[in-house]
C-alpha positions as a printed Julia matrix, in Angstrom:
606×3 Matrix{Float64}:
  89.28  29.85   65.57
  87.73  32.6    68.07
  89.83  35.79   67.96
  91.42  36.45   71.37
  89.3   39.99   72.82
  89.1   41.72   75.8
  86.85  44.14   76.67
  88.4   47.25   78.84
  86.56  49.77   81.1
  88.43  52.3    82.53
  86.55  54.73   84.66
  88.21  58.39   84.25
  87.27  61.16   86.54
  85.99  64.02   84.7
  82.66  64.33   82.89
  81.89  67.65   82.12
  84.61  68.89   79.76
  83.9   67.45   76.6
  87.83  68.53   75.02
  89.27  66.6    77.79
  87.39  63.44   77.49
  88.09  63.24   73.91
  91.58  63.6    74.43
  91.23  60.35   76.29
  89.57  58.67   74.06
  91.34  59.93   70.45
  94.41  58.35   72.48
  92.44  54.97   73.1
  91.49  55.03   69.18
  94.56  55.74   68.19
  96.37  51.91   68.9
  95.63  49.84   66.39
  92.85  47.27   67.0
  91.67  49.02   69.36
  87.39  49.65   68.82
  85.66  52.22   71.02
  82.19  50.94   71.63
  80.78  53.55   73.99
  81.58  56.89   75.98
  79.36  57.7    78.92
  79.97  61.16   80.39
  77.98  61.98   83.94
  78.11  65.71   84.68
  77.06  65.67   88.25
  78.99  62.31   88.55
  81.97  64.3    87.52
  82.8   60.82   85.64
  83.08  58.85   82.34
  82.68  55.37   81.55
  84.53  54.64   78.16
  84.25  50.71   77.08
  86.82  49.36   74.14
  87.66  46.14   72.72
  90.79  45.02   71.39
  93.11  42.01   71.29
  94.96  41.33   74.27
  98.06  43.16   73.3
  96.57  46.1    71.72
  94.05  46.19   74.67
  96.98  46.75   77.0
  98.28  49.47   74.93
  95.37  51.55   74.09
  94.55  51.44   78.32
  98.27  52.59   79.4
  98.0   55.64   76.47
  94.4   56.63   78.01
  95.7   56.51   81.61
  98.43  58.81   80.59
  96.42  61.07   79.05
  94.22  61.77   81.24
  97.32  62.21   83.84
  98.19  64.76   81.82
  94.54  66.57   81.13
  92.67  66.29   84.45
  93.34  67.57   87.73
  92.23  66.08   90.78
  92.66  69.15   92.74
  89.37  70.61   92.34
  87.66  67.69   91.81
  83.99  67.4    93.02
  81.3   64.79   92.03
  78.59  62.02   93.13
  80.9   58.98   92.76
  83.48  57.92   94.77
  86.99  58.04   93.29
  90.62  57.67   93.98
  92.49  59.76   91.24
  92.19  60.65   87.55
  91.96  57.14   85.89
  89.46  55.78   89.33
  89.69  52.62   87.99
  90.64  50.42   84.74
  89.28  46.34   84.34
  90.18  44.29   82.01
  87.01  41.69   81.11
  87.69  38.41   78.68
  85.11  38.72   76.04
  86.21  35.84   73.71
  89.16  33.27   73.31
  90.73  35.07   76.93
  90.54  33.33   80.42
  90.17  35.51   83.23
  93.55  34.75   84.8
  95.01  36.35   81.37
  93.41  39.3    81.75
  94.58  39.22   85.18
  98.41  39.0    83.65
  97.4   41.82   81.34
  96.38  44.04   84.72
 100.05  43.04   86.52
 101.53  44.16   83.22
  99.66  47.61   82.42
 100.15  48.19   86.69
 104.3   48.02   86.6
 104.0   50.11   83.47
 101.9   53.02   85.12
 103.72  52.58   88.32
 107.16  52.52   86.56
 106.89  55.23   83.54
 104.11  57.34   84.8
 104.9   57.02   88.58
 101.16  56.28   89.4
 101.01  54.28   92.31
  98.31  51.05   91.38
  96.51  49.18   93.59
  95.29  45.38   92.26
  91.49  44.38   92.48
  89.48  41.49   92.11
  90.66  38.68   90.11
  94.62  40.29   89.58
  94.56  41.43   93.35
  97.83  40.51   95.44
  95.99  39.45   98.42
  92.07  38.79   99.31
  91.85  42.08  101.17
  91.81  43.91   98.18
  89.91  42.16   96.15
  86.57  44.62   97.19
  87.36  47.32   95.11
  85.08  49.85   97.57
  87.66  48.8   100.47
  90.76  49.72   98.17
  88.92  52.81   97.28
  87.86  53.82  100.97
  88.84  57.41  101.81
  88.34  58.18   98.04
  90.78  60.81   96.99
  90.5   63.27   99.94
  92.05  60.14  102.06
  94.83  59.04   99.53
  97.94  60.35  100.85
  96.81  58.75  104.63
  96.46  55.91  102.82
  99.89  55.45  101.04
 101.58  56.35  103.99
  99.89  53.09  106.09
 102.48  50.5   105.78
  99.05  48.18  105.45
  98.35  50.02  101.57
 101.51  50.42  100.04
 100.5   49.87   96.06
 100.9   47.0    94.39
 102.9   48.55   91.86
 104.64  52.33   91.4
 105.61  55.08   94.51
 103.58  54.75   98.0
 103.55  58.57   97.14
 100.89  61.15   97.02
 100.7   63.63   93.74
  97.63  65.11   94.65
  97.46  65.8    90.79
  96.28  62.74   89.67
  96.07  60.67   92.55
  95.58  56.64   92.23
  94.46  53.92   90.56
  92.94  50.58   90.38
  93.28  47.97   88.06
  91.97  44.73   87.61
  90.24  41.68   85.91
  86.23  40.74   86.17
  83.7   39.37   84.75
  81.22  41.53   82.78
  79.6   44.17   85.41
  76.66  45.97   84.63
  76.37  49.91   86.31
  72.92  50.02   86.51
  70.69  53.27   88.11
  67.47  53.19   89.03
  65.74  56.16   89.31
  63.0   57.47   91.94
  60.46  59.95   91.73
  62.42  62.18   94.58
  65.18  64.1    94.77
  65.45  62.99   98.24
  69.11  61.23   98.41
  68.52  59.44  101.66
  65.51  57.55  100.63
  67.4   55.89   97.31
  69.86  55.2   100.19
  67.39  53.31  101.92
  66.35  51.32   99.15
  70.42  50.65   98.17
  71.17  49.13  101.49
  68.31  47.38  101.58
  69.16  45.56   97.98
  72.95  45.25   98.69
  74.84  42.12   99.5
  76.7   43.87  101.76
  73.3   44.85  103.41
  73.25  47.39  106.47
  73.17  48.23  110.07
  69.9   46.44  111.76
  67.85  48.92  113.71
  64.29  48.19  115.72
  61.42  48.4   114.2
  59.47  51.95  113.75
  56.6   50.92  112.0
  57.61  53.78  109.67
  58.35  52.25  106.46
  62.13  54.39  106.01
  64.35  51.93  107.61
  66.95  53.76  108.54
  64.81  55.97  111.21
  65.2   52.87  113.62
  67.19  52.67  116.48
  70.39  51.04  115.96
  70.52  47.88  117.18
  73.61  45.88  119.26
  74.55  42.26  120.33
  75.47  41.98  123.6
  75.44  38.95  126.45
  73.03  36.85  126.41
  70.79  38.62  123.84
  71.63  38.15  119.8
  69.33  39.51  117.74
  69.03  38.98  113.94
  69.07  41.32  111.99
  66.38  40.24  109.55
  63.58  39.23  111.54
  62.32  39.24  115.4
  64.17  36.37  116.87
  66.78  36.66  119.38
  69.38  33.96  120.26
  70.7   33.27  123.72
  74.32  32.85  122.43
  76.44  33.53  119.73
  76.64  30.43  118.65
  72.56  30.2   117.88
  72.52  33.37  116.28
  75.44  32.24  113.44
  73.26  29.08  113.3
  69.73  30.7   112.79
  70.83  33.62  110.05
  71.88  30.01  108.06
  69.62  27.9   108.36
  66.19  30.8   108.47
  67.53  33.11  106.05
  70.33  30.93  104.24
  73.17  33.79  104.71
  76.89  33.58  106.4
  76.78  35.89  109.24
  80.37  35.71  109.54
  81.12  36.63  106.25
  78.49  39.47  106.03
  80.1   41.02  109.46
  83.54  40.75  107.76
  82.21  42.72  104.86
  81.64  45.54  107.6
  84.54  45.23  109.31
  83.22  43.33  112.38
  85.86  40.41  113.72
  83.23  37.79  113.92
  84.99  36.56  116.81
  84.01  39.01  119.07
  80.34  40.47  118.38
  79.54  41.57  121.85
  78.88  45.26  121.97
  79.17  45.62  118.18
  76.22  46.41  116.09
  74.13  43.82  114.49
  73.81  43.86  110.48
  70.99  43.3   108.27
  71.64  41.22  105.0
  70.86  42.78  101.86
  68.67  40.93   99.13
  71.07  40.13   96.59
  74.39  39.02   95.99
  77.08  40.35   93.44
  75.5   43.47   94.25
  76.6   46.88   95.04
  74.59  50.03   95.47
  74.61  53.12   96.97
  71.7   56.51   96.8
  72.75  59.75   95.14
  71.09  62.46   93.87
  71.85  63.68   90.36
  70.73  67.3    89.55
  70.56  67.34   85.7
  67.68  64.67   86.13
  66.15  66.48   89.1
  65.58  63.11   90.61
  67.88  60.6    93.28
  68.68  57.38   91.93
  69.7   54.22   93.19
  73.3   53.24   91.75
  73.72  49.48   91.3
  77.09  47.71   90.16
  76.07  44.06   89.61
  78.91  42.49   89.45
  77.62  39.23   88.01
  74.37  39.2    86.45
  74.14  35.4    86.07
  73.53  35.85   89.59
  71.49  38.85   89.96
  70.19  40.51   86.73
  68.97  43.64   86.69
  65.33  43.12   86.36
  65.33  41.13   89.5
  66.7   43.87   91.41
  64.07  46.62   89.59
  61.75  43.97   90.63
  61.89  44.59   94.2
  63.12  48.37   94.0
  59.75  49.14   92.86
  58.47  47.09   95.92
  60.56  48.97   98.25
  60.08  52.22   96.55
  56.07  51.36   97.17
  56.32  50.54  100.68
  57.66  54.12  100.75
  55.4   56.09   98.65
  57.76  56.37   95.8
  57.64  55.5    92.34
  60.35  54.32   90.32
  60.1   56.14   87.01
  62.73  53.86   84.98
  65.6   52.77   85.15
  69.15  53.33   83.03
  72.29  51.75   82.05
  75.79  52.97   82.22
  78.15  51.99   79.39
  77.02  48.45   77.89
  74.88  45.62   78.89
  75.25  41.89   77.98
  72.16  41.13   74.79
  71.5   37.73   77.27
  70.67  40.17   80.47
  68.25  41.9    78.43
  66.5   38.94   76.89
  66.76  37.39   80.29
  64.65  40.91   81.29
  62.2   40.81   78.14
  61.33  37.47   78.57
  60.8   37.9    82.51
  58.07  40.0    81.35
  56.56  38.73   78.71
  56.18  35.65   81.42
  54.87  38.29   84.0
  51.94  39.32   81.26
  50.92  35.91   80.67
  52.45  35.96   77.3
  54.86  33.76   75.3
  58.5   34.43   76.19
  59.51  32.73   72.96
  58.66  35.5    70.12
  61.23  36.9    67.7
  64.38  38.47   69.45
  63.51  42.68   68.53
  59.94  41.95   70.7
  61.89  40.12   73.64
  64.48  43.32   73.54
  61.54  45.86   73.28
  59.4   44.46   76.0
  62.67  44.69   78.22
  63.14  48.41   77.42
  59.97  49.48   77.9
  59.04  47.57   80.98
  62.35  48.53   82.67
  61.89  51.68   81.76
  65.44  52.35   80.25
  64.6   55.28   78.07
  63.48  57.35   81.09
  66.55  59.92   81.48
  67.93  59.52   78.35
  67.62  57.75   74.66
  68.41  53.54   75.23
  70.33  53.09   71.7
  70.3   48.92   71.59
  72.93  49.39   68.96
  74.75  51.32   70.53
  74.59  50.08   74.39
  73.86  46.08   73.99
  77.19  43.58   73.48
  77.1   40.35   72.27
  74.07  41.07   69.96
  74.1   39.25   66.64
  73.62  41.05   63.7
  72.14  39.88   60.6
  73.95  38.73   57.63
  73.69  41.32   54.5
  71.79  38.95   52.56
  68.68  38.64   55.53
  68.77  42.14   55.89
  68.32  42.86   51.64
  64.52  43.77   51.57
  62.27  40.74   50.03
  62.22  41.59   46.57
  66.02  42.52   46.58
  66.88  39.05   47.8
  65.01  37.18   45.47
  66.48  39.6    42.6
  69.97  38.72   43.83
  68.91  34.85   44.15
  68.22  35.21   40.09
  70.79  36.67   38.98
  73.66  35.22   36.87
  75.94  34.92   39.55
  76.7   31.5    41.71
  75.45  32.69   45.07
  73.64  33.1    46.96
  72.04  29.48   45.83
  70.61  26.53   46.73
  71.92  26.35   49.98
  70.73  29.94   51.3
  67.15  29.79   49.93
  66.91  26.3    51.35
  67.77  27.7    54.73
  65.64  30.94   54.12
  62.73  28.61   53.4
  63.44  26.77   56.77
  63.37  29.97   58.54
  60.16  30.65   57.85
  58.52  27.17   58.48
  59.94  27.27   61.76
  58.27  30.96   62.06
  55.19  29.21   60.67
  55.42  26.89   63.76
  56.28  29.3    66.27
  53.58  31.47   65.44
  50.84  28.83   65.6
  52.34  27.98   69.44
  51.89  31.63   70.14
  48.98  32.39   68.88
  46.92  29.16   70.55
  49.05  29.6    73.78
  47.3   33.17   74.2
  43.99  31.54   74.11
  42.2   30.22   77.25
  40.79  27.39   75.86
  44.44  25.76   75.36
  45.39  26.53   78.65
  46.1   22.72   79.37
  48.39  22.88   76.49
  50.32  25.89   77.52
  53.51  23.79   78.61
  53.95  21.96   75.34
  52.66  25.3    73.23
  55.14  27.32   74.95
  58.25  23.87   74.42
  57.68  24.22   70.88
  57.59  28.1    70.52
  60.89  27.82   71.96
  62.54  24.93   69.5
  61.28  26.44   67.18
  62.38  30.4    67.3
  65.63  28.45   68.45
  65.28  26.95   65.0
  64.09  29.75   62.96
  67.5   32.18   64.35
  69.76  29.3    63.6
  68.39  29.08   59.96
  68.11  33.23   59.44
  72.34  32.94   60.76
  72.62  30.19   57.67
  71.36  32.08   54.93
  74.38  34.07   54.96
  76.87  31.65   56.43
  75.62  29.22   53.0
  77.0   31.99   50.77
  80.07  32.3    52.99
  81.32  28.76   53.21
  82.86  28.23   50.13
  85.16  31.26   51.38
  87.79  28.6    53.03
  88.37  26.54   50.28
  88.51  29.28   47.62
  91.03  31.1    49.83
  92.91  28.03   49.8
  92.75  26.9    45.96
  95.01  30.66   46.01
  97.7   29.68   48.29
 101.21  29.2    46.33
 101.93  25.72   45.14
 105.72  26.34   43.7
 106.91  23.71   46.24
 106.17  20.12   47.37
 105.62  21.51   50.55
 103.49  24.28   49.18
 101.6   22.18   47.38
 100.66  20.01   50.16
  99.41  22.44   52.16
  97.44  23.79   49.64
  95.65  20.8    49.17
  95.12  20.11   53.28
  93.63  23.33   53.23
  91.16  22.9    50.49
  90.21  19.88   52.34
  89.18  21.6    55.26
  87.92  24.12   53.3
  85.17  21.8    51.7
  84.57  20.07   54.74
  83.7   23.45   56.09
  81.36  23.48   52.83
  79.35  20.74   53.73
  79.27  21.41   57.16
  77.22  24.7    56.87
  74.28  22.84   54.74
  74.3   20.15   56.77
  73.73  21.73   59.65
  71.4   23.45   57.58
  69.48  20.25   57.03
  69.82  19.18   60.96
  68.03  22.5    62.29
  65.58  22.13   59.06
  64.73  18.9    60.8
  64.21  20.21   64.18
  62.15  22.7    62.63
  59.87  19.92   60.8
  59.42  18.28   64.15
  58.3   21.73   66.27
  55.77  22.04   63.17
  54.48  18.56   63.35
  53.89  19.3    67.3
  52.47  23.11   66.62
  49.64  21.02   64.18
  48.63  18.46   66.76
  48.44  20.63   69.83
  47.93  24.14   68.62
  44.69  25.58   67.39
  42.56  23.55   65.0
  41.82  26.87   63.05
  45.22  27.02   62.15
  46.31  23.32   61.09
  47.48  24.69   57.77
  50.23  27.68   58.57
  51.75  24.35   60.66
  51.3   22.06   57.67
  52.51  24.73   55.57
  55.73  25.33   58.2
  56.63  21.63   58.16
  56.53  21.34   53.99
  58.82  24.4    53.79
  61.21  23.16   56.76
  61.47  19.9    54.77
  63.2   21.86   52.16
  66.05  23.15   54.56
  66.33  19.2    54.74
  66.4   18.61   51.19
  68.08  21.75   50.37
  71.0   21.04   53.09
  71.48  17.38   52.15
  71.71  18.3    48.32
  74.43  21.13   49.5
  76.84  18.88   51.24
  76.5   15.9    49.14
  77.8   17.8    45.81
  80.72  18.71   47.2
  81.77  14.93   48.74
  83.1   14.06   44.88
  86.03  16.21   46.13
  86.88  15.01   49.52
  89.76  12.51   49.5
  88.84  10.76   53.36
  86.75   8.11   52.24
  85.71   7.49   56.05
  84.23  11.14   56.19
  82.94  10.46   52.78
  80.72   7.81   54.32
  80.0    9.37   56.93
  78.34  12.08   55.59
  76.48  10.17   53.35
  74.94   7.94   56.01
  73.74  11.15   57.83
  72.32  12.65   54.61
  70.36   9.02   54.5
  69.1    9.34   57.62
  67.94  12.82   58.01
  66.28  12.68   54.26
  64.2    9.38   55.72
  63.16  10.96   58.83
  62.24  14.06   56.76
  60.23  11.91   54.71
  58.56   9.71   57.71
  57.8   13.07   59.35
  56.06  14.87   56.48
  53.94  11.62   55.66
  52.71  11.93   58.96
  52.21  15.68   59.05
  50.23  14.52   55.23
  47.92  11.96   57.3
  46.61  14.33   59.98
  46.23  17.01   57.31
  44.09  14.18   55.8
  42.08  13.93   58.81
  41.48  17.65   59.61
  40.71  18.34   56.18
C-alpha cells in the first residue's frame, strides 16, 4: 500500500542571511518524518524556496514550527527584494505527492491556518484549492499590495483573513496557505539587464496576457499606444479586426483565437458587462501560466520569472520554446534557463524528448540521455550548477543490485548465498535483449535509407526501452519478493488467532512471490516481440544484435515462469493455483512460437 505524502513549499522571505534560513529549516527537520529535499536561497529575491516531504500529519507539523520560526527570526520591516510578498512566511502549499487527494491537503491548509491564526496570531488568507471563496483562489490577487499594502488591506471589510486577527504587525506581516498541484518556478534568463524587456516577453507568455496597444512596427510591444473599446468600434486585442458590437467581439476572440474574453477581462479586473471606455486586453500564449520581468544583479542579467502552475498543460520547454522566439524578434538571446526548488522527472523527459524529436533523433533512448539532452538544450546549468539528484522528484533510482558494477554482480550471483538467483539474472538477461532491440530501432531509424520505416522503428524503440526499465526495476524487486512472506513466517503463532493470521499472511506473501517473476516473464515477452519487429524492419546489417535480443528476452520468459511456478506447491487456493499455471502455459508457448519464428528469418538472412 502507497504511503500517504505530501509535499510542502513554503516560501519564506529572507534570502541572504544564511543563520536565519537555517533556523527555519533545522525547525522543519526537526519533526519526525519530515525529509528536506531542497533549500533555494535568492539574494536579490530577498527569498527562499524550501521543499519537504512528510506524511500528512508530520507535514502539518514541521510547516506550523517553520512558520513560527521564521516569525520569530525575520523582520519585515526592512524588507526589500525582487518578488512580491506579503509577510515573513509569503506563502506555504501543501501538494499531494502519493496516497493524498487534493481536497486533503486542502483540510491540512484549514488546519495549519486556525493554528497560525490562533497560537501565533498571524492573520492567513486561503488560496487555490483550500480557498473560502473563488476570489481568492489567484494567489497574485490575495497578495496585491504586497506587504507595503497589508494593513489597508486587513482593514477592508472585503479581506478580512480567513483565519487569525484582521490586524497588522508590521513585523511579520501575512500569509497564504493553500493546496495545488505540483508548480514549477521556472526563470528564464536574457542576455540584458534591461528589466522592461523580460517584462515584455512575460506578458506576452502569460495567461493573464496584457493591455492591447496599436501597432508600432517596433518589435517591444509595450511602446504602443494603449488601446480602448468604445461604441461602435471593438477591437481585438490579438489581431487587426474590429467588431461593430460587443457582442461580435466576445464571439470573434472564441471562435479566431479560441480564448474567453470574458474571463480574460475578469482576470484584469474589467466587469465584462460594461467594456465601453475600458481598455482592450491582449491574451497571453499559455495557460496555467504566470510570469512577470525582473532583473537580478548577482547574475548581471533580467530574467523572465514563470510559475507554471500545471505543467501537464504548459511545460516548461514549450514556454522556452517561444521565449527564445520573442526574445529574437527583439534582438535578445536567451542564454538558459533555471529552476527554482524541484521539477517533476516526467517534465523533464517530456523536455528531453521534445528535443531529441526537434534533432531528428529517437526520443526513445535510455532515461540519463533523455534527462541530459533536456539540460543542455534548456540551458539549465546557465546561472548555476542543475544537480538532477538533487532538483528532479519522482525520479527512480536503481536498485543496489543494478547499480553493483558488472563483475561485482555476477560475483554476488555466485556466491553461496540464495539470492540474488534465478529470478534476477533472468530479468537482467531480459533487460538487455530489450536494449539489444532498442538499439537496433535507433540505430536504423537514424539512417535515411529507413526513412519509410521511421514510424514502426521509432514504436518499437519505445516498447522496448519501456521493456528494458521495467526489467532493470525487476532485478532487484526478484531479490526483494520473498521479503513478505519471510516477514510473515516471523509473526507470533501462540494463538489460534495468531496462527491464522500468520498463515493469511504467508499466503499473500508468496503470491507476492510469484507475482514479481511473472511479471518478469510478461515484460520478457513484450521484449521478445519488440526484438522480433527490430529484426524484420531494422537494418539488415544488424539482424543478429535483434536475434541475439529476442534469445536473451526468452529467458526473462523462461526464467519468470520457472520463478513463480516453484513456489505454487505452497499456495493453498487451488483456483489461483490454476490460474497461474495456465498463464505460465501460455506465455512459455508464445515464447516458443515467437523464437521459432525469429529462428526462420535468421535462417533466411543467414
Amino acid at each position: 500500500m502507497t504511503q500517504p505524502l505530501v509535499e510542502c513549499v513554503p516560501n519564506f522571505s529572507e534570502g541572504r542571511d544564511k543563520h536565519k534560513i537555517k533556523a527555519i529549516t533545522d525547525a522543519i527537520e526537526a519533526v519526525a518524518g519530515a525529509r528536506l529535499l531542497d533549500i533555494d536561497p535568492g539574494a536579490d529575491t530577498h527569498r527562499t524556496v524550501v521543499t519537504f516531504v512528510a506524511p500528512p500529519e508530520a507535514a502539518l507539523q514541521a510547516a506550523f514550527a517553520a512558520i513560527a520560526k521564521a516569525a520569530e527570526v525575520i523582520d519585515m520591516r526592512g524588507h526589500r527584494g525582487e518578488h512580491p510578498r506579503m509577510g515573513a512566511t509569503d506563502v506555504c502549499p501543501f501538494v499531494p505527492v502519493s496516497g493524498v487527494t487534493m481536497e486533503q491537503c486542502a483540510e491540512l491548509a484549514r488546519r495549519l491556518g486556525r493554528r497560525v491564526g490562533d497560537e501565533l496570531g498571524i492573520p492567513v488568507y486561503l488560496y487555490e484549492a483550500a480557498a473560502s471563496r473563488p476570489e481568492r483562489r489567484n494567489l497574485a490577487d490575495i497578495r496585491k499590495g504586497e506587504y507595503e499594502g497589508l494593513a489597508a488591506k486587513l482593514a477592508d471589510p472585503a479581506w478580512v483573513p480567513d483565519f487569525g486577527p484582521a490586524q497588522f504587525v508590521a513585523k511579520h506581516g501575512a500569509t497564504v496557505l493553500g493546496a495545488r498541484p505540483f508548480l514549477i518556478a521556472y526563470n528564464v534568463s536574457l542576455n540584458t539587464r534591461d528589466k522592461g524587456l523580460a517584462t515584455d516577453i512575460a506578458f506576452e507568455l502569460r495567461e493573464k496576457g496584457r493591455v492591447a496597444r496599436a501597432h508600432t512596427g517596433h518589435p517591444v510591444y509595450a511602446r504602443g499606444p494603449v488601446m480602448t473599446y468604445a461604441a461602435g468600434r471593438y477591437p481585438c486585442g490579438n489581431c487587426a479586426f474590429v467588431a461593430g458590437d460587443a457582442e461580435a467581439i466576445f464571439r470573434h476572440c472564441r471562435d479566431a483565437h479560441a480564448y474567453d474574453l470574458a474571463a480574460l477581462l475578469r482576470q484584469n479586473e474589467v466587469n465584462p458587462d460594461r467594456i465601453d471606455g475600458q481598455k482592450v486586453y491582449r491574451a497571453g500564449h499559455y495557460t496555467a501560466c504566470k510570469a512577470i520581468g525582473w532583473y537580478v544583479d548577482s547574475y548581471q542579467r533580467a530574467q523572465i520569472s514563470i510559475n507554471l502552475t500545471d505543467y501537464t498543460v504548459t511545460p516548461p520547454h514549450a514556454v522556452l520554446d517561444k521565449a527564445r522566439a520573442l526574445a529574437d524578434d527583439r534582438g535578445l538571446v536567451v542564454t538558459g534557463s533555471e529552476i527554482v526548488g524541484l521539477v517533476p522527472a516526467e517534465a523533464l523527459v517530456q523536455a528531453g524528448r521534445h528535443y531529441l524529436r526537434r534533432q531528428g533523433k529517437s526520443p526513445w533512448v535510455p532515461l540519463p540521455d533523455v534527462l541530459a539532452t533536456a539540460v543542455q538544450s534548456m540551458g539549465l546549468g546557465d546561472v548555476q550548477p542543475f544537480d538532477l539528484d538533487k532538483k528532479v522528484i519522482g525520479l527512480a533510482q536503481p536498485g543496489p543490485l543494478v547499480r553493483l558494477p558488472l563483475h561485482e554482480l555476477v560475483d554476488e550471483v555466485a556466491r553461496d548465498t540464495p539470492a540474488p538467483g534465478g529470478g534476477s539474472v533472468a530479468a537482467l538477461c531480459g533487460a538487455l535483449g530489450a536494449g539489444l532491440a532498442a538499439m537496433v530501432a535507433n540505430l536504423t531509424q537514424a539512417k535515411p535509407e529507413f526513412a519509410a520505416a521511421e514510424p514502426e522503428l521509432l514504436s518499437i524503440a519505445e516498447a522496448a526501452q519501456a521493456a528494458k526499465e521495467a526489467l532493470v526495476h525487476a532485478v532487484d524487486a526478484d531479490t526483494d519478493a520473498f521479503s513478505a512472506y519471510m516477514a510473515a513466517r516471523r509473526l507470533p503463532a501462540a494463538t489460534d488467532s495468531e496462527r491464522q493470521a500468520r498463515q493469511d499472511a504467508m499466503q499473500a506473501g508468496l503470491q507476492v512471490a510469484i507475482e514479481v517473476p511473472l511479471h518478469t516473464a510478461r515484460t520478457g515477452l513484450a521484449a521478445m516481440r519488440a526484438a522480433q519487429r527490430a529484426l524484420l524492419a531494422g537494418n539488415p546489417a544488424s539482424w543478429s544484435d535483434a536475434a541475439v535480443g529476442c534469445a536473451a528476452a526468452q529467458v526473462a520468459v523462461f526464467g519468470g515462469v520457472c520463478n513463480a511456478r516453484i513456489n505454487l506447491k505452497d499456495i493453498a487456493d487451488a483456483a489461483y493455483v490454476a490460474q497461474v499455471r495456465t498463464e505460465c502455459a501460455r506465455l512459455t508457448a508464445a515464447a516458443a512460437q515467437l523464437m521459432a519464428e525469429v529462428d526462420a528469418a535468421v535462417q533466411a538472412l543467414g
